[in-house]
N, C-alpha and C positions, 0 to 999 in steps of 0.2 A: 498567432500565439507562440513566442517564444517554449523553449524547453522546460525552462523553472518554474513557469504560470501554469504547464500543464500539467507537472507534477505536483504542484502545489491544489489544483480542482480538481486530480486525482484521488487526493487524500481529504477530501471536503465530504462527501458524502458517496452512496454506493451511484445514485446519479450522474453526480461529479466524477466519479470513477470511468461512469459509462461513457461520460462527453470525455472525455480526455483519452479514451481509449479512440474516439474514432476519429476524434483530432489527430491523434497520432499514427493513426493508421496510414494518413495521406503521406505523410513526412516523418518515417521513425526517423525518432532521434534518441540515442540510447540512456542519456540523462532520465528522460520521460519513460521510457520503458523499464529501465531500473526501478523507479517507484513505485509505477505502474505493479508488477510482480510484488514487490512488497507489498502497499494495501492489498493489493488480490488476495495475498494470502493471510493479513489481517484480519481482513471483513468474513473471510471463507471459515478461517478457525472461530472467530466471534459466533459467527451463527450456527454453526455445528454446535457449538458449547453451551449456547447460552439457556440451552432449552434444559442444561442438566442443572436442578437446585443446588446449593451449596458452590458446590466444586465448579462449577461454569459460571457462577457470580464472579465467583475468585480470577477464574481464568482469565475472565471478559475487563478487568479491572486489568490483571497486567496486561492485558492486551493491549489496555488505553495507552497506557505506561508506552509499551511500544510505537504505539499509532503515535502516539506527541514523539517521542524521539524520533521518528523517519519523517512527520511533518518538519519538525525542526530543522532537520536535515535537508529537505527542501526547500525549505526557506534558503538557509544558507548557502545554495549551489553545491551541496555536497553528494556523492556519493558515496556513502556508509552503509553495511549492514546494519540489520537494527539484531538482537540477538533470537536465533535461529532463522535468519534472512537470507541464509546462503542458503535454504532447504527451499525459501519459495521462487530465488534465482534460479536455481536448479529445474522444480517441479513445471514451472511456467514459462519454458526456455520457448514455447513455441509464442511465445506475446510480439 
């Protein structure tokens, strides 16, 4: 499995997240590790938030918001932050 396929079943589900992470485990490749920390920190704020009424509805909506821009982003071979994506570069450097 090429880099762009893993980031992409990365950002597929928290499953997908979990296959792609041990795929990558054998063979880091830092494309796939890049995403990798973004959804981690997507999926991690969603479920912290979502449990809060109103204001974690809200959250989990721009969250999606994000999730499609860093899928997007994988689709297209890119490396971009998505916005506050240097916080989960940062927090999940040990990936």
């Amino acid at each position: 499995m090429d880099a762009r396929t893993k980031a992409i079943v990365a950002h597929l589900t928290l499953i997908g997240w979990i296959i792609a992470f041990i795929v990558n485990s054998n063979e880091k490749e830092e494309f796939t590790t890049f995403h990798l920390r973004q959804t981690l920190g997507i999926y991690l704020i969603g479920i912290a938030l979502g449990w809060v009424p109103v204001f974690g509805w809200i959250c989990n909506i721009i969250l999606f918001a994000f999730w499609l821009l860093s899928f997007i982003y994988a689709l297209q071979g890119q490396q971009k932050t998505i916005p506050f994506g240097e916080y989960f570069q940062d927090w999940f450097k040990a990936l």
